[in-house]
N, C-alpha and C positions, 0 to 999 in steps of 0.2 A: 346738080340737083339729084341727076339720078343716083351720082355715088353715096349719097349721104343718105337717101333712101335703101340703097345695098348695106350700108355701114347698119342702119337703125333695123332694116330686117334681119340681119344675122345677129345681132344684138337681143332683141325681141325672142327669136325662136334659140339663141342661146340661156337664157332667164326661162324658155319655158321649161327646155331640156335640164336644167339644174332643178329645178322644181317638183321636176316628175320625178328624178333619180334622189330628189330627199324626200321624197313620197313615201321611199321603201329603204332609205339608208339614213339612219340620224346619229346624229350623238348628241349626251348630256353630258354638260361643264358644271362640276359643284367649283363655283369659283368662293366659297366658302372660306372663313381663316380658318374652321373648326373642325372642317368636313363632314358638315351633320348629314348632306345627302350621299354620302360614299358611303353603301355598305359593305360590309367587314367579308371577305371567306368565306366564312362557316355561315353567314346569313344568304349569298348569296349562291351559294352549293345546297343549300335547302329547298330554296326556289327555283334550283334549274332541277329538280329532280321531281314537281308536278307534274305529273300527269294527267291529272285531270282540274276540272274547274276547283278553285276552292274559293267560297262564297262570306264573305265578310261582312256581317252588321252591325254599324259602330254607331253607338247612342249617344253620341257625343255631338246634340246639336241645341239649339233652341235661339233665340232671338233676345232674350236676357241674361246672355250668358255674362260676369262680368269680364272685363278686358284681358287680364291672364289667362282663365279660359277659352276665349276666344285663340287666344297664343296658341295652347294647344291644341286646339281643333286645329287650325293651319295646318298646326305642326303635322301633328295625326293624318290629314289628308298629303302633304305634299311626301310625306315619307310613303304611303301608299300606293299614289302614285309612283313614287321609283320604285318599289316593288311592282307593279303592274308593268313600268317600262322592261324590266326583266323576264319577265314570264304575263303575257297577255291570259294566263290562267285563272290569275288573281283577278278579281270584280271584287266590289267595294261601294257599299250604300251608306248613306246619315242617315240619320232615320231618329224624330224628337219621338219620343213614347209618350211625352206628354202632353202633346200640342194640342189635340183635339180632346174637350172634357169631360165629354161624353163615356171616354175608352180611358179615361185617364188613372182612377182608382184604378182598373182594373188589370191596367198594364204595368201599374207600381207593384201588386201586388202579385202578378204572375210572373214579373223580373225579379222581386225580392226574394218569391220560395226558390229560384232557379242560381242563387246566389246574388244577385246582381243588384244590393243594396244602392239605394239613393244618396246623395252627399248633398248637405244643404250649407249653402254657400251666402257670406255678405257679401253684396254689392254695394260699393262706394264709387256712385261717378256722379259728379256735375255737384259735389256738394252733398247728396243725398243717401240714404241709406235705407236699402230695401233686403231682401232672402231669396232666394233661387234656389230653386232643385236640378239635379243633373245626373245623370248616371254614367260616369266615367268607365263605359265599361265597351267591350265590342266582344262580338260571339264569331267564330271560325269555323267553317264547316265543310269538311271532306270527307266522301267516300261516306254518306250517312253517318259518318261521328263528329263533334261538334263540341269545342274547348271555350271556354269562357278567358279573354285575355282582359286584364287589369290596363288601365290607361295613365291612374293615378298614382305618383309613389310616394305613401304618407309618410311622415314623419312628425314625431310627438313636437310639441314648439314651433314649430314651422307656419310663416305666412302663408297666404295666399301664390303669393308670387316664387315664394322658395319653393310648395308645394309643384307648381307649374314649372321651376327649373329640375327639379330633378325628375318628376313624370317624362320632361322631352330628354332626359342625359335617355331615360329606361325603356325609350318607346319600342326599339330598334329590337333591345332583348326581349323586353318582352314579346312582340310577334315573332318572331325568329322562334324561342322556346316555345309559344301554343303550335304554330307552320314544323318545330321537328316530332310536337307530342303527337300531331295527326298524322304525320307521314313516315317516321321513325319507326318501324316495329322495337318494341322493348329486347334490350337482348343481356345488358350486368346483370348478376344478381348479388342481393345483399342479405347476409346473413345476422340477423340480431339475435347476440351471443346469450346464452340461459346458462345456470347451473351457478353462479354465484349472485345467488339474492340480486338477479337486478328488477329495476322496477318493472312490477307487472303490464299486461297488457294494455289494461285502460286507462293507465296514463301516459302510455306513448304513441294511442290508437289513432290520433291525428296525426301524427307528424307521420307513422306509419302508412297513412291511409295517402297524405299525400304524397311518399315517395312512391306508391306504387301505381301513380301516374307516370312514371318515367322507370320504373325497375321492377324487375320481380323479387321479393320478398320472401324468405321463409324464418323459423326458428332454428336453433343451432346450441345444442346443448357439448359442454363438456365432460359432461359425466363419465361417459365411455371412455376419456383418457385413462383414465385409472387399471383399464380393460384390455382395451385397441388402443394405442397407442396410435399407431400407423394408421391403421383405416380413418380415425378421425381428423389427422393429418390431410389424410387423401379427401377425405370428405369436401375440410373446409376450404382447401384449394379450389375447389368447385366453383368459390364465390368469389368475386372482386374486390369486393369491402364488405368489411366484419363491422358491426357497431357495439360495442356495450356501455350501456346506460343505466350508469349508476349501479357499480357492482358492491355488495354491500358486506359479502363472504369474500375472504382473503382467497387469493390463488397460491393451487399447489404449484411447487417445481417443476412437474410434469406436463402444468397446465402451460403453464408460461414459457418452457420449452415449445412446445405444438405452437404456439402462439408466435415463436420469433423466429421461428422456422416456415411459419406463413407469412410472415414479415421477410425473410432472406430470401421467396418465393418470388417477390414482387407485390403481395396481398395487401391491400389498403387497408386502413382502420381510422376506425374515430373513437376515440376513448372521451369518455363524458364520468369526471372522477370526483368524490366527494371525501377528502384525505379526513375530515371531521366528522364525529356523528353530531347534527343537530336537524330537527326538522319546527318549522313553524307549527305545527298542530299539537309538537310537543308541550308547547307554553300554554296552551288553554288548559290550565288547570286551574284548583281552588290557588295558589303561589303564584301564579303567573312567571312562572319561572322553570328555566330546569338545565343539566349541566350539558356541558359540551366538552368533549373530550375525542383524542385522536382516532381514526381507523384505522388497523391494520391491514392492505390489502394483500402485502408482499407484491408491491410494485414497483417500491422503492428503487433498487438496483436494476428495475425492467427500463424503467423509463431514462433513470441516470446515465447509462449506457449509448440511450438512443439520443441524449444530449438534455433533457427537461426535468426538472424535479416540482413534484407537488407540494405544500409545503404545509405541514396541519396547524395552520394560521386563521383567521376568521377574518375576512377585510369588514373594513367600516369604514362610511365613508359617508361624506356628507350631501352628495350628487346620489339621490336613490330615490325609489319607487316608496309609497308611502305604504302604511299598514292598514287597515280596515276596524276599527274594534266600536264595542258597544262603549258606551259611556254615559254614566248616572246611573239612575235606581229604579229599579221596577217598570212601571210604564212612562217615566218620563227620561230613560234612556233612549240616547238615538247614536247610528252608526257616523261615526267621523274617521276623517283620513286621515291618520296623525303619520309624525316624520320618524323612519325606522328605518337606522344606518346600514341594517345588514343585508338589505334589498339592493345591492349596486346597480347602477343602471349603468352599461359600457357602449362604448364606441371606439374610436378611432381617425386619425386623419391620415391612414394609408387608404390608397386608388387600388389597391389590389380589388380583382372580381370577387372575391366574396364577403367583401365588406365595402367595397365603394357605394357609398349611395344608399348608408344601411339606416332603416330604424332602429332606435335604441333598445340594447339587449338586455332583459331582465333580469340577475341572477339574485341566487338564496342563500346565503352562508357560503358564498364563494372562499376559493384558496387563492394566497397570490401562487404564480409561478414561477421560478427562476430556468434561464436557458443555460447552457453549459459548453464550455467551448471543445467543437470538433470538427469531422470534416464535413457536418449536416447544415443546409444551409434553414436557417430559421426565423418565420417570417410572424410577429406580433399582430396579432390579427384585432383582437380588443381587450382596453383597459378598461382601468377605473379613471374617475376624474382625479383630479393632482392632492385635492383634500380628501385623504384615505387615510387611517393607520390600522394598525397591525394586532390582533389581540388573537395571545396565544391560548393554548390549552394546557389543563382544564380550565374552565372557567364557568360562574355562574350567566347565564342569559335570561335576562327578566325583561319584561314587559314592560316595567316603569321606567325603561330607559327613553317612551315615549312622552312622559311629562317633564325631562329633564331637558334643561338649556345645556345642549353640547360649546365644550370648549374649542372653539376653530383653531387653537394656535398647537392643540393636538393630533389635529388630524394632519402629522407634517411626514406623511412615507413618502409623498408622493404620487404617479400615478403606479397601480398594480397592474403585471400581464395575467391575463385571464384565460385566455388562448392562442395558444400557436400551434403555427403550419411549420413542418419538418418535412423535407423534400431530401434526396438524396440515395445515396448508396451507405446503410445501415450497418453497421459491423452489429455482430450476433455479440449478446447478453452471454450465452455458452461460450462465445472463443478463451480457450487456455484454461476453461473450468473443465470439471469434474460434472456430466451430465449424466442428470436421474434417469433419459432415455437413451433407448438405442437407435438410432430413428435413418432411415435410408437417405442416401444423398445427400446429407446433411453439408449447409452452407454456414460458413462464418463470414459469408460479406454479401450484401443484397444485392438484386439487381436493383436497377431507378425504381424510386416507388414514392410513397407519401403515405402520412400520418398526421391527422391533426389530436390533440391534448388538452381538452378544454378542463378547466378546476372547479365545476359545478356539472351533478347530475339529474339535477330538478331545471337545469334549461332547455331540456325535455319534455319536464312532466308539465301533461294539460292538467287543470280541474276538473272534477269528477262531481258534478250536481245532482245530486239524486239518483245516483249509479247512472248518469247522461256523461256521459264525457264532454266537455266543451273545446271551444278552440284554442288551439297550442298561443299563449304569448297574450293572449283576451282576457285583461282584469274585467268582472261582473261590477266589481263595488264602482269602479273610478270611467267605467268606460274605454280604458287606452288599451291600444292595441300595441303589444311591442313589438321587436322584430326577430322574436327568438325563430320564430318557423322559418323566416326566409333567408338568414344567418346557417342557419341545419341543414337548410335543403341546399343554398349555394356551396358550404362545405363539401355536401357529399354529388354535387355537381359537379366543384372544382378538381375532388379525387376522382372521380370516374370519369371525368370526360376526354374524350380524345380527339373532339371539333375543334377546339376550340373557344364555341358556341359561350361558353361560359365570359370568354376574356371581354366581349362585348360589354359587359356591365361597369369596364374601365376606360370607356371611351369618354370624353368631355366637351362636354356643349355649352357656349355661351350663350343665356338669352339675355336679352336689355329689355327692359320697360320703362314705361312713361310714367313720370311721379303722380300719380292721381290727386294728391293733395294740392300738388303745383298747381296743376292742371287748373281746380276746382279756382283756386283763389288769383288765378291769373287770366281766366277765361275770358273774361269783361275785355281786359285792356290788349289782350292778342285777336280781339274781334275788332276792336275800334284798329287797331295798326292794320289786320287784312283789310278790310273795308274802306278808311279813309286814305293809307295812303297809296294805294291805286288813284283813285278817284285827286288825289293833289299832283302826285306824279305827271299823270295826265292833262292835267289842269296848267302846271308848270310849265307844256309841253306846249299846251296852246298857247300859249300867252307871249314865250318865244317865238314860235312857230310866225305869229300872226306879226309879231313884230320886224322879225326881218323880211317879210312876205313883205308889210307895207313900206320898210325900208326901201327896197329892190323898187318894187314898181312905183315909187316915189320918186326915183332918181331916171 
């Protein structure tokens, strides 16, 4: 007796001794197939570099949430949590804004002007169909400054439930990029290039506005080539990435020297090129029409070099953004959305970070692109859909191509490339030529660098309402929001960054859900099977039971 009392006390005070030492030593198992709770490097070297509290308000709660959303709240909270298990600095509230009705207008209305628009949702459960509000949205706050992170990641067409799978693929990046915009000092800078017609300021003042959340910005003209040579050389080495958008004045020799000798520097760029002149505003007129015909930029041979050619082609295609126009007479004209080929809408089914998980990219009289074999490696970022053809220049562009029945067995190109990413070590456009400058150090072979080549330079341009600038990729007439801003801004995330931070957006998460339909029309008879067969189970149990009981004590 007494030994087994010795056995159960060391026993005892060994259970309490493991208890107390994982009081203060634990570990988490993502026993996951997907690893949604393992966060990446660069998410997890953000979070060990607080120092101080950072305070998270996430309005992602309510009690009619439908069942997908409910998914994400979990999801939202339990990735939180492992952020919190990292760094005990992280705090983390829910918090409904609309619960109480009393504060409720007036808390719509003080999240709306702070950005933090509402999403209103259908609920379908039990057979039924009601509307929900929700603000998919959470605020982050360190050291008195304070980022608003997105929770949902839209996409045009997309259900409910697709909407909810790809918000959890983007959870991760997203807090990660609001936790480095608050703790990160800004330190690339980016220069947006002037001096050949590109588009003015206010219509790239959004997308400008939100790079300069994450980089400093200035103007950057070439003028001075022609003068300084070298100093503007020296100048633009200054910056990490050069942008021009939508150059509309050809470049000199001189110019595009300076240019690929900041490319043989290591210098990033994103070229936004429009190889044809047409523009939509050009057709409101009394014709409804007007021509289209090539630009000359003298890039030709810049880009050919670097492996890419633009090609002064028009794509059309039958997968596109609609047009806007009045229609009828006088006062009983009204605006409708009619179908106009030359709006492509692109995508992709590469996992690459700056297009995995993208909404659909808008463009305007885009060019296809051909790549060109060398030692650059290059990576097809977005096309057109497969029903696209090809129409060259000159050519007339009218208006009435919107009351016209397209023939589909025409649109046979194909899909078009629209943009690619060129990674590598660049042989110089000058090697074995005859060069207009004289320029120091001069390299014919780069170090590693990157360059992306997009064939539209109105994937840029916002709208300009009333001399108001609107948001980058936000049709007024149709309501859709596309994804040209976050297409832009991951580009020049993907060139400048050196986290990695970026690579996150090509991680892949499985979620499953339950068929609500099923659900609805099977609920009856998965209620009678819980309910009765326990109750026979059991019943079955007695009846046996009592039988061999009276067997036994029968005999």
């Amino acid at each position: 007796m007494k030994k087994h009392l010795k056995h159960i006390t060391i026993l005892l005070i060994a259970l309490l001794g493991i208890n107390y030492i994982g009081s203060f030593v634990f570990k988490r198992f993502d026993l996951t197939k997907d690893k949604r709770y393992t966060l990446s490097a660069s998410t997890i070297e953000i979070i060990n570099d607080l120092e101080a509290p950072i305070l998270i308000d996430v309005f992602l709660k309510g009690e009619d949430f439908p069942s997908e959303f409910r998914r994400l709240q979990n999801e939202t909270k339990q990735l939180l949590e492992e952020f919190s298990s990292k760094n005990s600095h992280i705090v983390f509230n829910f918090i409904n804004p609309i619960e109480v009705d009393e504060t409720r207008e007036r808390n719509i209305q003080q999240l709306t002007e702070r950005g933090l628009t509402p999403m209103q949702l259908s609920v379908q459960e039990n057979g039924k169909a009601s509307q929900a509000i929700i603000f998919p949205w959470a605020l982050a706050s360190y050291n008195d400054e304070t980022v608003i992170i997105p929770l949902v990641k839209t996409k045009i067409g997309a259900s409910q439930q697709e909407l909810v799978i790809n918000s959890v693929q983007h959870l991760e990046y997203a807090f990660a990029d609001g936790f480095s915009k608050l703790t990160k000092p800004k330190s690339k800078k980016i220069a947006i290039l002037k001096g050949n017609k590109q588009l003015a300021d206010k219509y790239i003042v959004d997308f400008v506005r939100k790079l300069g959340e994450y980089y400093f910005i200035a103007p950057f003209t070439l003028d001075s080539v022609a003068t300084t040579p070298q100093k503007t050389l020296d100048g633009l080495q200054d910056f990490d990435l050069i942008i021009s958008a939508k150059p509309t004045e050809a470049f000199t020799e001189e110019e595009k020297q300076v240019l690929d000798q900041y490319t043989m520097n290591g210098g990033k760029s994103l070229w936004l090129i429009d190889a044809v002149i047409m523009e939509k505003d050009s057709l409101y007129n009394a014709r409804g029409s007007n021509f289209a015909v090539t630009r000359e930029l003298n890039l030709t041979d810049f880009f050919f070099k670097y492996g890419v050619r633009v090609n002064p082609e028009i794509v059309s295609t039958l997968y596109s953004a609609p047009i806007t126009l009045a229609m009828g007479e006088g006062s009983e004209s009204q605006f409708q959305h009619l179908r106009w080929p030359y709006s492509p809408l692109a995508s992709t089914n590469s996992t690459h970070p700056i297009v995995n998980n993208l909404n659909l990219v808008k463009f305007d009289f885009a060019n296809p692109l051909d790549t060109l074999k060398n030692n650059i490696k290059k990576t097809i970022l977005l096309e057109t859909a497969p029903l696209t053809k090809l129409e060259g220049t000159p050519r007339e562009i009218s208006l009435k191509v919107v009351t016209q029945d397209p023939d589909p067995a025409s649109f046979n190109k194909g899909n078009q490339n629209l943009a690619v990413l060129l990674e590598g070590e660049f042989n110089s456009v000058y090697a074995n030529r005859i060069k207009p400058l004289q320029l120091k150090n001069e390299k014919i072979k780069s170090k590693p660098t990157k360059m992306i080549v997009v064939a539209d330079g109105d994937i840029i341009k916002n709208d300009v309402v009333r001399n108001v600038p609107q948001e980058l990729g936000f049709d007024r007439w149709t309501g859709q929001t596309y994804g040209n801003k976050e297409f832009l801004l991951n580009a020049v995330n993907y060139l400048l960054d050196d986290t990695g931070l970026i690579n996150i957006r090509s991680k892949e998460i499985t979620v499953q859900f339950l068929d609500q339909e099923k659900i609805a029309d099977e609920k009856t008879k998965w209620q009678l099977i819980n309910i009765l067969l326990p109750l026979l189970i059991l019943g079955t149990f007695g009846v046996i039971f009592n039988y061999f009981r009276r067997k036994k004590y029968a005999n």
